[in-house]
C-alpha positions as CSV (number, residue, x, y, z in Angstrom):
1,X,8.3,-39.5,-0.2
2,X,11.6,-40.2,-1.5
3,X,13.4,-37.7,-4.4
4,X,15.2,-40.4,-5.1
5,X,12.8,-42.5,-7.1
6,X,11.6,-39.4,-9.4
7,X,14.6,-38.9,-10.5
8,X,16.5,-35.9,-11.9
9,X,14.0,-33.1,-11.3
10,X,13.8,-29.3,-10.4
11,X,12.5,-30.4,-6.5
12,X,15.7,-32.7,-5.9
13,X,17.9,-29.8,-7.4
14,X,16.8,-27.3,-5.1
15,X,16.7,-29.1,-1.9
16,X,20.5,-30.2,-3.0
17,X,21.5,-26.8,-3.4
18,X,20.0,-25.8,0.3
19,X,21.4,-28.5,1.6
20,X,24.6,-27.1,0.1
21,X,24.2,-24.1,1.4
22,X,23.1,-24.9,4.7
23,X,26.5,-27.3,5.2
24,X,28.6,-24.4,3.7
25,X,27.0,-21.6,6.2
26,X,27.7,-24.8,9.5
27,X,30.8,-25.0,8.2
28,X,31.4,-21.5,7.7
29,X,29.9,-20.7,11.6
30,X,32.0,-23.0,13.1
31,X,35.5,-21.6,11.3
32,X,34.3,-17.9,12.8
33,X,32.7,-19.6,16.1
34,X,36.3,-21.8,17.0
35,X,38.6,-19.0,15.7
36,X,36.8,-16.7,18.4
37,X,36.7,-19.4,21.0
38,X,40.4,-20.0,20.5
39,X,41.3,-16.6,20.5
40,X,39.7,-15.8,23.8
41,X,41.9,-15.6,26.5
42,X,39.0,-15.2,29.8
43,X,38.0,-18.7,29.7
44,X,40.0,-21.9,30.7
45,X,40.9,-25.0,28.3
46,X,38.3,-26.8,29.9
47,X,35.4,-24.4,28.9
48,X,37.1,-24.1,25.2
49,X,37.0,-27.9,25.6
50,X,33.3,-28.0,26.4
51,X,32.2,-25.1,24.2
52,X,34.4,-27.8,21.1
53,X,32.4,-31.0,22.3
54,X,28.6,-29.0,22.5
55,X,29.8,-27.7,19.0
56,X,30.9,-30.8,17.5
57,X,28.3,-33.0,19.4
58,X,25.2,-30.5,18.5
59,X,25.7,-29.2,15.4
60,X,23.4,-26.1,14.6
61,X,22.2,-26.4,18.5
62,X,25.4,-25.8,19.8
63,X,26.1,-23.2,17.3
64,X,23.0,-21.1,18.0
65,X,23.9,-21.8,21.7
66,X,27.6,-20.1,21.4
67,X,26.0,-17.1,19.2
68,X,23.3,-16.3,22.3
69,X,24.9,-16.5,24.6
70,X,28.1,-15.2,23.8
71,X,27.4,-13.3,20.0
72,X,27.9,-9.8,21.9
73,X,31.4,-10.4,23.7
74,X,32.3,-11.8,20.1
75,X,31.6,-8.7,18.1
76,X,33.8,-6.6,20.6
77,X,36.7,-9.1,20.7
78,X,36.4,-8.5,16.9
79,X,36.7,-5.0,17.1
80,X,39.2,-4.9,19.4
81,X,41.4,-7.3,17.0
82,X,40.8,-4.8,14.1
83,X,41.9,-1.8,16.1
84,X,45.2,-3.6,17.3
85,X,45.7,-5.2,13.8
86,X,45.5,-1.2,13.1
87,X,47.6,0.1,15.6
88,X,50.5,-2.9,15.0
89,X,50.3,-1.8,11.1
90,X,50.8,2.0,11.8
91,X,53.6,1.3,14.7
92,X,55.0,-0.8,11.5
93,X,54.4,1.5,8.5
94,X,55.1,4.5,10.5
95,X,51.9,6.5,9.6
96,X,51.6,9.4,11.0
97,X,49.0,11.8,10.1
98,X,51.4,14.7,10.7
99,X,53.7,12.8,8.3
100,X,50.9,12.9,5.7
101,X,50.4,16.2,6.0
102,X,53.6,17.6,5.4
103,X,53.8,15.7,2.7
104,X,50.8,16.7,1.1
105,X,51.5,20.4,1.7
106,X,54.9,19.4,-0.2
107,X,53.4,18.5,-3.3
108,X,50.4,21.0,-3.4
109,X,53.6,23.5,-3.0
110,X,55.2,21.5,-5.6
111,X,52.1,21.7,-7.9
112,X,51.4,18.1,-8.0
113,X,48.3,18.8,-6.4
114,X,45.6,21.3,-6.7
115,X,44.1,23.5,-4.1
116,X,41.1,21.4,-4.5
117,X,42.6,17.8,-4.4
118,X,44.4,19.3,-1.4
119,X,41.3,20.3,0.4
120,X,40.0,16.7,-0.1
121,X,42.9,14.8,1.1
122,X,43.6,17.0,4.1
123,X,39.9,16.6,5.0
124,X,40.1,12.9,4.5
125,X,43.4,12.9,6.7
126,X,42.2,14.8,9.4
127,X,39.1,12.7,10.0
């Protein structure tokens, strides 16, 4: 049957807008799937090269394919990225958490805070 022929009707505007969303959430995996294959560093350029082909070549097969097999190592590269992004920030800022505390005992001595407020954020500090 083609949607084409009837028209403008509710059917043909919903299966446009899921084949909408399905390109947006291909596109979308492949962004997250080559930024994580190009940011790996225990493969060679040959296997990013394959892993780039089977993506390109397969579509949502090769997408599926990279997520199985390799979804797991992907999560922890992730959170090993946030923690240096972290790290690299506080190295920058100079955060310190004994830093924060002196200053917050300055201004609950300055009366800028209250005993309560001071509880909360040295609470929130220290965890």
């Amino acid at each position: 049957m083609f949607f084409v022929q009837e028209g403008f009707t509710y059917r043909n505007f919903l299966m446009d807008m899921i084949a909408i969303f399905a390109f947006v959430v291909w596109f979308w995996l492949l962004i997250v799937i080559y930024g994580d294959l190009f940011r790996r560093h225990d493969i060679s350029g040959w296997g990013k090269a394959l892993w780039v082909l089977a993506l390109v070549l397969t579509s949502y097969l090769g997408i599926f394919a990279y997520l199985i097999t390799q979804g797991r190592s992907m999560a922890e590269r992730n959170a090993e990225q946030a923690q240096r992004a972290r790290e690299q920030l506080r190295h920058i800022v100079g955060f310190s958490v004994a830093d924060e505390l002196t200053k917050l005992d300055q201004l609950r001595k300055a009366g800028s805070v209250t005993d309560d407020e001071y509880r909360r954020l040295r609470t929130r500090l220290v965890s």
